[in-house]
C-alpha positions in Angstrom: 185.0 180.5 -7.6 187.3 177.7 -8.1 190.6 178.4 -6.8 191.6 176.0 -8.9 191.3 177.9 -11.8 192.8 180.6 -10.5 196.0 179.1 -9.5 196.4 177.5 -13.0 196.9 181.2 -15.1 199.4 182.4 -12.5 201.5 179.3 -12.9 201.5 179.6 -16.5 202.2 183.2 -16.6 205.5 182.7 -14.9 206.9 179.6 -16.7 206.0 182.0 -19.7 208.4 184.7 -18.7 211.3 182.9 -17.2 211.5 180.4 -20.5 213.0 184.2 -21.9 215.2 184.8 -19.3 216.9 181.8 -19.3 217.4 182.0 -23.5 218.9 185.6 -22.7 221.4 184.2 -20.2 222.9 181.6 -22.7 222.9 183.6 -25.3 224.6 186.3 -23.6 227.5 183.7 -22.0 227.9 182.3 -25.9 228.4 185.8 -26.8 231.1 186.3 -24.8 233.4 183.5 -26.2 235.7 184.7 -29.0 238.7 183.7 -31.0 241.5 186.0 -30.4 244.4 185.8 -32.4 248.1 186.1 -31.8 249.7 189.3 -33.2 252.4 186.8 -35.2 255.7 188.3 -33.4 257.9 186.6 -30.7 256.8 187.7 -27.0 254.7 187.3 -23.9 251.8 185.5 -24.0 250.1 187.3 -21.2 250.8 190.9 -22.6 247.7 192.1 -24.3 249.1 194.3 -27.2 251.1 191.1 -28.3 247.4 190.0 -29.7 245.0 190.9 -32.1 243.0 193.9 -30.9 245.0 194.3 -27.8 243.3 191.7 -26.1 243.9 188.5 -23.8 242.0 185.7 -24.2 240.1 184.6 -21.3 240.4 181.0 -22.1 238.9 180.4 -18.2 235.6 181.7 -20.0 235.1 180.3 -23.4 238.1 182.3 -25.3 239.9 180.7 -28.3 243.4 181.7 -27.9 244.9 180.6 -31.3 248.7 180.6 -32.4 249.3 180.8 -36.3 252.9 181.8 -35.8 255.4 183.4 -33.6 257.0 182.2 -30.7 255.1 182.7 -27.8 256.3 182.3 -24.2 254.0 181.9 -20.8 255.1 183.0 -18.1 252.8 182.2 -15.5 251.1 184.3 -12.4 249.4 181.6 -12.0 247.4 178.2 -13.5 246.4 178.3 -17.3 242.9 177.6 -17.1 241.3 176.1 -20.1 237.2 175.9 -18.9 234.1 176.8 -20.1 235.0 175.8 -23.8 238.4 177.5 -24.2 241.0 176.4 -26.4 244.1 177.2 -27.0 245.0 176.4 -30.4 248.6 176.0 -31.7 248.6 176.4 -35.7 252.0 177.6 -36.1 254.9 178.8 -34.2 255.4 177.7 -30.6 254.2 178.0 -27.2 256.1 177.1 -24.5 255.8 177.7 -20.3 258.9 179.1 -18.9 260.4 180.0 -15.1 257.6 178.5 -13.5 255.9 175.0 -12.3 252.3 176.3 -12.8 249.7 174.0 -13.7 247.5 173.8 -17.0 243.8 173.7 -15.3 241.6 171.5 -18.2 238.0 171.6 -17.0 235.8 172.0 -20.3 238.6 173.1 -22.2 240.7 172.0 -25.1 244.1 172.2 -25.9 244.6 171.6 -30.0 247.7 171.2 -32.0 246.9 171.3 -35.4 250.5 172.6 -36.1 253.6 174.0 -34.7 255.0 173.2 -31.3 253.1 173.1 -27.9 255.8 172.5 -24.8 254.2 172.2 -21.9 257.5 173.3 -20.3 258.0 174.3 -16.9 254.6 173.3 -16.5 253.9 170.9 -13.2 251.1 169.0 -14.9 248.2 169.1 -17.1 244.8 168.6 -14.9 241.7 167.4 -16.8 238.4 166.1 -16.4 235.7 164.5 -18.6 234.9 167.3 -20.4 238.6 168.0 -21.3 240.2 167.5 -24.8 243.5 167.2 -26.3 243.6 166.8 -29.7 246.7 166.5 -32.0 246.4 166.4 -35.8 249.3 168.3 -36.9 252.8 169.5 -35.4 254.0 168.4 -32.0 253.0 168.3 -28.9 255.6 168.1 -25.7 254.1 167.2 -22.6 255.8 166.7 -19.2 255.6 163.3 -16.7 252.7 160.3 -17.0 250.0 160.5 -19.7 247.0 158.6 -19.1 244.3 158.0 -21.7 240.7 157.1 -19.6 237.9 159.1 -21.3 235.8 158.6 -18.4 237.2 160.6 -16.3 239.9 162.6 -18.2 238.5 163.6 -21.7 239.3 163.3 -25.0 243.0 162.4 -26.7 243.1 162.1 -30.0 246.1 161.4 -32.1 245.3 162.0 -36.0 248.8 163.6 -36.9 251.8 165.0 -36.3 253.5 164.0 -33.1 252.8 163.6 -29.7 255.5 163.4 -26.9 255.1 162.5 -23.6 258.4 162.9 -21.3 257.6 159.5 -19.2 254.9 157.1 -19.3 252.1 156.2 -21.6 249.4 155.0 -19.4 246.0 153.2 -21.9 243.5 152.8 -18.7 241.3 152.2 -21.3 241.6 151.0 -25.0 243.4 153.4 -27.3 243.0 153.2 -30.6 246.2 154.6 -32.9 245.5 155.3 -36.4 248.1 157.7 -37.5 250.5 159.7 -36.2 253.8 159.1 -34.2 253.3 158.7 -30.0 256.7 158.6 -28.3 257.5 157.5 -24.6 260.1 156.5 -22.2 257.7 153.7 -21.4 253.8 152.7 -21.9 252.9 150.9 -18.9 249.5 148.6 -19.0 249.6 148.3 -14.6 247.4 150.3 -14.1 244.3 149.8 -15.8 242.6 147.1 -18.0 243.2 149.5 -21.3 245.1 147.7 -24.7 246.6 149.9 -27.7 245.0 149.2 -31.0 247.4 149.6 -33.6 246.5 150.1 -37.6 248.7 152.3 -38.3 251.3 155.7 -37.9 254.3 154.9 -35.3 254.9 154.5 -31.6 258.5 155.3 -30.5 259.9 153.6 -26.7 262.7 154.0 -24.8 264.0 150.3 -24.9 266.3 150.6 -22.0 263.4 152.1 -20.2 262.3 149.5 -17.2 260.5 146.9 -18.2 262.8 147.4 -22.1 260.0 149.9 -22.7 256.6 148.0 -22.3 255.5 147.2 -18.8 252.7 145.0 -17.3 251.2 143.5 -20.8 249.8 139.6 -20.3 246.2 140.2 -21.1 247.3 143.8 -22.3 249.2 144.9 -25.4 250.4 146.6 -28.4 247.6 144.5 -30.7 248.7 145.1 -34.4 244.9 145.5 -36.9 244.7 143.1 -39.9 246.3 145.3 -42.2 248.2 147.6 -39.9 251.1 149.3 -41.7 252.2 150.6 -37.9 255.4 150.3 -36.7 256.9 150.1 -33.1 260.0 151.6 -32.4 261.8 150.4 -29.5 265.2 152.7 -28.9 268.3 151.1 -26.9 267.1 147.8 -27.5 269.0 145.0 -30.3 266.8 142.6 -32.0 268.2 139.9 -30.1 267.7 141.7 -26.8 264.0 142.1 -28.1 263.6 138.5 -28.7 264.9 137.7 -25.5 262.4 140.5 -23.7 259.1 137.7 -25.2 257.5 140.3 -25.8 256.0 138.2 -29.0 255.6 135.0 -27.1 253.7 136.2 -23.9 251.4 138.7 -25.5 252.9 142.1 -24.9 252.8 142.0 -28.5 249.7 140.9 -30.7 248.3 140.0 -33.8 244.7 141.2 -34.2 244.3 139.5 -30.8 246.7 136.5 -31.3 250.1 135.8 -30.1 251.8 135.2 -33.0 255.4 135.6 -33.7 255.5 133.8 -37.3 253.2 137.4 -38.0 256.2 139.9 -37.5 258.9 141.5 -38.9 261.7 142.0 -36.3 264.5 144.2 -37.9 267.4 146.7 -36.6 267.0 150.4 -37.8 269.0 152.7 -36.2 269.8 152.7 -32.6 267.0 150.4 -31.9 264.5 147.7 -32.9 261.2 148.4 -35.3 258.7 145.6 -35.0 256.3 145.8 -37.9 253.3 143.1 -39.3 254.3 140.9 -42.2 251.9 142.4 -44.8 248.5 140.3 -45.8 248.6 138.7 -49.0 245.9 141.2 -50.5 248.4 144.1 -49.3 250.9 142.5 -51.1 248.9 141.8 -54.6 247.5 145.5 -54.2 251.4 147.0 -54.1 252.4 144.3 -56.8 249.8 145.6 -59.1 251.1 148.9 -58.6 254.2 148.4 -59.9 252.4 146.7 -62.5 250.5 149.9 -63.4 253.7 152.2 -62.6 255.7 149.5 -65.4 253.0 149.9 -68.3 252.8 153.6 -68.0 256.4 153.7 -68.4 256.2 151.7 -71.5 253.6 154.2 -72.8 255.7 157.3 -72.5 258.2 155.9 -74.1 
């Protein structure tokens, strides 16, 4: 007999039953990931009766822990551990970490503001990895100390609306892209990594009087203003004049779709600060012109 042939049914006789096994495993680890809502009063956010079904979301396993309204405080035994695809959601009220400097663990997980208020608090830090998201597109989000945007390594931050605040520096490692939105910080530093901001449009807000007036380390890195951009940057504590003598415009802190350019901005006091916006392309200009135009004949029509 060839054993040959005998070996070759026994091999395919167990590949045939673990395929199951394994399929019954992830389903069963999916099915154990749920979206547990908050109960909508003011309280504790690690008392279970305060949430729907008298629950706490295990957002260490998969658990959506989501916030429509109420003001919800965490006060922590421990990390908050967002892994294994748990969220925690923020669509109304507040949350906010009190007494203690625990840490927010981020390993798979994802923190999402979509409206509301998310104060990170007491909190010591934020830890993340590559598989880590925090996503803002509504509301505001308060974080403590550095921000540092580098994908690689620390996930996803995405800035679509609403506001995001970060209580010290704004660090692009790499290229950041801001579309919308407002991003405020004592100070966006470019030192430590090869990363530029992109601007098109929404605001970014900076401490003028920060060091460095507020931007720190640009030359081959900057704020680079899109053709088009209808952004506008906000630096607070700082004159006009005391902007212009910064060169911010004339050393390439400051951009122009790539160029330095200083003939390409409008430099202008509002407030208790400087807002440095891009003199508006021709075509933007005849596009708002001929909706006045439009506005002025259906006047004339009503009447």
């Amino acid at each position: 007999m060839n054993p040959l042939r005998l070996f070759l049914p026994m091999f395919t006789s167990r590949v045939t039953v673990a395929i199951p096994a394994i399929l019954v495993l992830t389903a069963t680890s999916i099915s154990r990931a749920n979206i547990i809502q908050w109960g909508g009063t003011d309280g504790e956010y690690t008392t279970p009766a305060n949430w729907v079904g008298g629950v706490l979301p295990n957002t260490a396993n998969g658990d959506t822990a989501q916030i429509n309204s109420g003001n919800v405080t965490y006060t922590p035994g421990g990390d908050l551990t967002l892994s294994n695809g748990g969220v925690l959601q923020i669509n109304g009220g507040s949350w906010t970490q009190i007494n203690e400097i625990a840490w927010i663990q981020m390993s798979g997980g994802t923190l999402a503001i979509n409206g509301g208020v998310f104060n990170q608090g007491s909190s010591g830090n934020i830890l993340r990895n590559a598989a880590s998201a925090i996503i803002v597109s509504g509301g505001t989000a308060n974080l403590n100390g550095n921000l540092e945007y580098n994908p690689t390594s620390l996930g996803t931050l995405s800035l679509t609306s609403g506001t995001l605040n970060v209580g010290s520096e704004f660090k692009p490692i790499s290229d950041f892209y801001m579309t919308a939105g407002t991003l405020s910080a004592n100070l966006i530093s470019f030192a430590d990594g090869p990363g530029s901001i992109y601007f098109s449009g929404g605001t970014i807000q900076v401490n003028g009087s920060a060091f460095g007036n507020g931007l720190y380390g640009g030359g081959d890195k900057s704020i680079d203003f899109s053709t088009g951009s209808t952004g506008g940057l906000f630096l607070d504590n700082l004159t006009p004049s005391e902007f212009f003598s910064t060169g911010f415009l004339t050393n390439g802190t400051i951009r122009h779709n790539g160029a330095i350019s200083e003939a390409d901005f409008i430099v202008s006091e509002s407030g208790s600060g400087t807002l440095i916006t891009v003199i508006p392309e021709p075509s933007t200009l005849g596009l708002v012109m001929l909706s006045l135009m439009a506005g002025a004949i259906g006047l004339r029509k009503r009447r």
